[in-house]
C-alpha positions, 0 to 999 in steps of 0.5 A: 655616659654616666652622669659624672662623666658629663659633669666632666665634660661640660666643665670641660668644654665650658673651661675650653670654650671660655678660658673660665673655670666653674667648679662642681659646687658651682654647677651644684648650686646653681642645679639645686634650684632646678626643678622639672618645673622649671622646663616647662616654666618659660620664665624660668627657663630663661632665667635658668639661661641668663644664670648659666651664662652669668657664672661663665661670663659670656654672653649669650643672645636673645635669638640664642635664648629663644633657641634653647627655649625651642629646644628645650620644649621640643625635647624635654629634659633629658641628658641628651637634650641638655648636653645639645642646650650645653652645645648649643649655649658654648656655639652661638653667642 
C-alpha cells in the first residue's frame, strides 16, 4: 500500500470511528513535528498520543497510551506498526 493510499485510509477510518473530520494539512501539521526521535523519546511519544487524540476529540486512556508506548517500542516505526497504533488508538478508549 503506497503512502497516499494509507493517508486515505486512516482519514477514513478516523472519520468512520468518530464522526469527525481531519484533513491531510492537519495530519500534515501535526507530522511535521515528528521526528524518528520521537519514538524513541517516551515523553515524546506520548505526547505525539495525547496530540492525535486532541485533534480527533476522543479520548483515550492511560492503559491505551501505555499500549501504544509498548507497542511502538517493541515494533519500531515503520508503516505496519503505525497503521497497528492507528487500529490500536480507534479500538480502545
Amino acid at each position: 500500500m503506497s503512502g497516499k493510499d494509507m493517508s486515505k485510509d486512516v482519514l477514513n477510518v478516523v472519520k468512520k470511528k468518530t464522526g469527525k473530520n481531519v484533513t491531510d494539512k492537519d495530519i500534515q501539521k501535526l507530522a511535521s513535528g515528528v521526528k524518528p526521535s520521537t519514538y524513541q523519546n517516551e515523553a515524546q511519544l506520548r505526547q505525539l498520543i495525547k496530540q492525535v487524540s486532541n485533534m480527533v476529540k476522543v479520548p483515550v486512556s492511560d492503559k491505551t497510551v501505555n499500549d501504544i508506548v509498548k507497542a511502538v517500542k517493541a515494533g519500531g516505526a515503520n508503516p505496519n506498526s503505525m497503521e497497528q497504533m492507528m487500529k490500536m488508538i480507534m479500538g480502545k478508549k
